[in-house]
matplotlib code that plots the C-alpha trace (Angstrom):
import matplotlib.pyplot as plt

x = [145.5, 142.1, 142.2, 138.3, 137.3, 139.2, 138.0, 137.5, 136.4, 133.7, 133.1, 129.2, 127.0, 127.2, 123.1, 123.2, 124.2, 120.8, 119.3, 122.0, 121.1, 117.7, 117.0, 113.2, 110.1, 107.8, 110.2, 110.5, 114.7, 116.5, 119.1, 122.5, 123.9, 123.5, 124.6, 123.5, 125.6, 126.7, 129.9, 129.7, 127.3, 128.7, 129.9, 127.2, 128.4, 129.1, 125.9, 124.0, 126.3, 125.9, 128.3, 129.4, 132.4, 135.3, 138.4, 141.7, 142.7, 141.1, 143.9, 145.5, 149.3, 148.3, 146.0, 147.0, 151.1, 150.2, 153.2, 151.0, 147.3, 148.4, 144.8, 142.4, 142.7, 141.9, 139.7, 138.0, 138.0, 136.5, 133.8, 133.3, 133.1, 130.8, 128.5, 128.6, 130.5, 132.9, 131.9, 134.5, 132.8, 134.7, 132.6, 133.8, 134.1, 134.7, 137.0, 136.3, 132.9, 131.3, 131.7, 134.0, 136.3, 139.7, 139.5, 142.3, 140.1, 143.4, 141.4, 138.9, 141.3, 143.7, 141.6, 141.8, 145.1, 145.2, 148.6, 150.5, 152.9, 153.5, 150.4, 151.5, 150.0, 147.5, 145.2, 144.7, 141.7, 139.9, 136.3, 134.6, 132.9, 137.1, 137.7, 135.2, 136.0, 139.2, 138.1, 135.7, 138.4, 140.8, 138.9, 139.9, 138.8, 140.0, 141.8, 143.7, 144.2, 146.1, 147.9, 149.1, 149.3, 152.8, 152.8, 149.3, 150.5, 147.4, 148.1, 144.4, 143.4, 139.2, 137.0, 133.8, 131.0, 127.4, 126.1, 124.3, 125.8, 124.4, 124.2, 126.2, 129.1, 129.2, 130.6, 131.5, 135.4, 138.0, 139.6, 137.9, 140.4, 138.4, 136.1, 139.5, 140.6, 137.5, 137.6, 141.5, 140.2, 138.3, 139.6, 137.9, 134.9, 133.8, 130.1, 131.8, 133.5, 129.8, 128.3, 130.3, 129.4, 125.5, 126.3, 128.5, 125.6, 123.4, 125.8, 127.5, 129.4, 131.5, 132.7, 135.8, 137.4, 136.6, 138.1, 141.0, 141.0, 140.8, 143.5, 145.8, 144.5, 145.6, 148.7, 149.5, 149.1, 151.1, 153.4, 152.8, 152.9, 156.2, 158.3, 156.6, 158.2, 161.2, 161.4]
y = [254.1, 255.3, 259.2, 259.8, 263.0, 264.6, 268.4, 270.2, 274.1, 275.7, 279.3, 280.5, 283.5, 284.7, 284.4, 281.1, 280.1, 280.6, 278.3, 275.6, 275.6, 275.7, 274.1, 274.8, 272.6, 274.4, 273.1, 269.9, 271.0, 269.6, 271.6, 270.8, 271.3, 269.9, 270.1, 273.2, 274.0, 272.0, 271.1, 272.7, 273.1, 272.3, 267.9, 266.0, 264.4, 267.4, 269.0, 266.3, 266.5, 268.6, 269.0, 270.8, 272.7, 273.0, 273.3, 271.1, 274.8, 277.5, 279.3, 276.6, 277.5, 275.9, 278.3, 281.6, 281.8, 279.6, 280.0, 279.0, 280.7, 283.9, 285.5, 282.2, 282.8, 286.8, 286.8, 283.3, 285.8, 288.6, 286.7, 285.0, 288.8, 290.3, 287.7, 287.6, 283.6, 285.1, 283.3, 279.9, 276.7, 273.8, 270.1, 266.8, 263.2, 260.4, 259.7, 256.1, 256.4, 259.6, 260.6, 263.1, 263.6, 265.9, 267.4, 269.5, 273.0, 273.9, 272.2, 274.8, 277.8, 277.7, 279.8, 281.9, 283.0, 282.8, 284.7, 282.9, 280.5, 279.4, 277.4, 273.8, 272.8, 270.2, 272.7, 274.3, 272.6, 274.3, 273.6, 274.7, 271.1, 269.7, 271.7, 270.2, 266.5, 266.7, 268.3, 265.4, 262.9, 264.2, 263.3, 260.8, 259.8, 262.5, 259.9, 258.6, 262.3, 262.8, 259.4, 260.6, 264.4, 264.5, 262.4, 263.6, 267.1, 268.8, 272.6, 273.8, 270.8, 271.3, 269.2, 268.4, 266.2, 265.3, 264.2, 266.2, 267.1, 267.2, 270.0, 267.7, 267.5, 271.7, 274.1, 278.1, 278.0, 279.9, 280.5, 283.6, 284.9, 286.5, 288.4, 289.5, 291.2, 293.1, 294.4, 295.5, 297.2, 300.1, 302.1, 300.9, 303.6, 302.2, 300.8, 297.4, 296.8, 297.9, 295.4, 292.9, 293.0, 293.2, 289.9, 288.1, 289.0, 287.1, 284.4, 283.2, 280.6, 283.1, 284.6, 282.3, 283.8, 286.9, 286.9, 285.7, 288.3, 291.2, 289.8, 289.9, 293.2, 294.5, 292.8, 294.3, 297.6, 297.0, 296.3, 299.4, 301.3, 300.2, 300.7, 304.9, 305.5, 303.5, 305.6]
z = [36.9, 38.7, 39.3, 41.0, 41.9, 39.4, 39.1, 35.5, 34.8, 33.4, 33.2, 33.1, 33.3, 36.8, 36.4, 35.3, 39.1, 40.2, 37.7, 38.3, 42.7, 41.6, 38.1, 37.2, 37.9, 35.5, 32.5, 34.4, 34.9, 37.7, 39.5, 38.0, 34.6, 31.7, 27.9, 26.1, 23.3, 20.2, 19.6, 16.1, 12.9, 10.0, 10.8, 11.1, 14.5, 15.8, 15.4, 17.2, 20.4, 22.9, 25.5, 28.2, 27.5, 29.8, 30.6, 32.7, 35.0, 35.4, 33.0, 31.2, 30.4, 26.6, 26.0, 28.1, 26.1, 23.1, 20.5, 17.8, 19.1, 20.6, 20.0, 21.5, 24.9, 24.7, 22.2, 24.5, 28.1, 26.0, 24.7, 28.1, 29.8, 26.7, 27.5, 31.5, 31.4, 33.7, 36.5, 37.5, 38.4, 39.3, 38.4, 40.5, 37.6, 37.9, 34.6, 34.8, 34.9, 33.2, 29.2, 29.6, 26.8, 25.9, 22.2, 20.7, 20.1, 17.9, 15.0, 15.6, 15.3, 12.5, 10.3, 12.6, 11.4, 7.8, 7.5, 10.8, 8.9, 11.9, 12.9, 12.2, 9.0, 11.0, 12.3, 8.5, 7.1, 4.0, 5.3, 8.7, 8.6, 8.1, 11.4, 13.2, 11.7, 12.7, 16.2, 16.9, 15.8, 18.3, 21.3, 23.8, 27.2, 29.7, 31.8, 28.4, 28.0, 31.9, 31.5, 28.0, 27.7, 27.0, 23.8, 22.2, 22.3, 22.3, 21.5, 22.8, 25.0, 25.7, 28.0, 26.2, 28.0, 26.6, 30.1, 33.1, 36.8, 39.4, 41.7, 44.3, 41.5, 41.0, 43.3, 42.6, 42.7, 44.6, 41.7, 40.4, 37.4, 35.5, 38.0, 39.7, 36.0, 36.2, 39.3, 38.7, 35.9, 37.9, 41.0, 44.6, 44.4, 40.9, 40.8, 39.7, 43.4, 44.8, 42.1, 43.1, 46.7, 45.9, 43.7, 46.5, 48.9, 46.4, 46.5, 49.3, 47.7, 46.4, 49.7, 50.3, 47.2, 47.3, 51.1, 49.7, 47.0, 49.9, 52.1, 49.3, 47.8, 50.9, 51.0, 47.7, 49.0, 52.2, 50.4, 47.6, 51.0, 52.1, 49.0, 49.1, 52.2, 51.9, 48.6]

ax = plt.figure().add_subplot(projection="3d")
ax.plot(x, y, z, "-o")
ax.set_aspect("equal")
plt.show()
């Protein structure tokens, strides 16, 4: 079964855009992006890979209502917003041609929770290098993962890839989950709504969400309106 064009998420430091669209010819960087982070630093293996790190939706159901990881995907969006990754990128592969791979980032977790008996006993490993063993183990080609999901029962399924894309492969989704919690955070005449329009003037490829995100903002309140005077 050939899937192509198969699209998987990546959040990033609104910042970072800029030097994805225009990569930098002083440090002889092509536009694009490439690996940055290791997978760990305690295993060996996954210490010497860098990858990309992603994910199969924007908000996976796995990791937002996880019965096992209840903390993983908060504490993961407030790391992501502490460090400006709030920013949804959506990257075309080709699963039968580029190194893109599905790990179960449960592995990473479990001690995590040291007093939740209910984390299955197969994410509690005694060593940080075990997690990552195990985590590097559990990798499979992301179109074995798609044909399979159901019977590898990943809890925390996580895209990994240790190869560049091009800029032709990256595009600023429409999906914008995590800019949309800010801004629902703070009344309209906060600086963050005025921010956000400075930033989207700095980056037109984020103007079909945020569109969307003010027709249904004011469908929301239509509605809000409505109900008052119905009340």
């Amino acid at each position: 079964m050939s899937l192509p064009g198969i699209k998987i998420y990546h959040y990033t430091n609104a910042s970072h855009w800029y030097d994805i669209v225009e990569g930098s010819e002083f440090e002889g960087i092509k536009p694009g992006l490439s690996p940055q982070r290791s997978i760990g630093s305690m295993d060996d293996e996954a210490w010497r890979t860098k990858v990309i790190f992603g994910l199969l939706k924007p908000q996976p159901e796995q990791w937002v209502s996880n019965p096992y990881f209840k903390n993983t995907w908060p504490v993961l969006k407030r790391d992501l917003t502490r460090r400006g990754g709030s920013l949804l990128l959506e990257i075309k592969v080709d699963p039968d041609r580029d190194k893109v791979w599905v790990a179960d980032r449960a592995h990473m977790e479990g001690h995590f929770y040291p007093d939740e008996a209910s984390v299955p006993a197969e994410y509690r490993h005694s060593t940080k290098e075990l997690e990552e063993r195990h985590y590097m183990e559990s990798r499979v080609p992301l179109l074995t993962y798609l044909n399979s999901a159901d019977t590898l029962d990943f809890s925390l399924p996580e895209v990994i890839s240790p190869q560049e894309f091009p800029l032709d492969r990256i595009a600023v989704s429409h999906q914008q989950p995590l800019l949309e919690a800010r801004l629902a955070k703070y009344p309209p005449e906060a600086t963050v709504h005025s921010d956000m329009l400075s930033f989207i003037g700095r980056t037109p490829e984020l103007q079909p969400w945020y569109s969307t995100y003010q027709e249904r903002q004011r469908g929301m309140n239509n509605e809000g309106r409505i109900v008052r005077e119905r009340g």
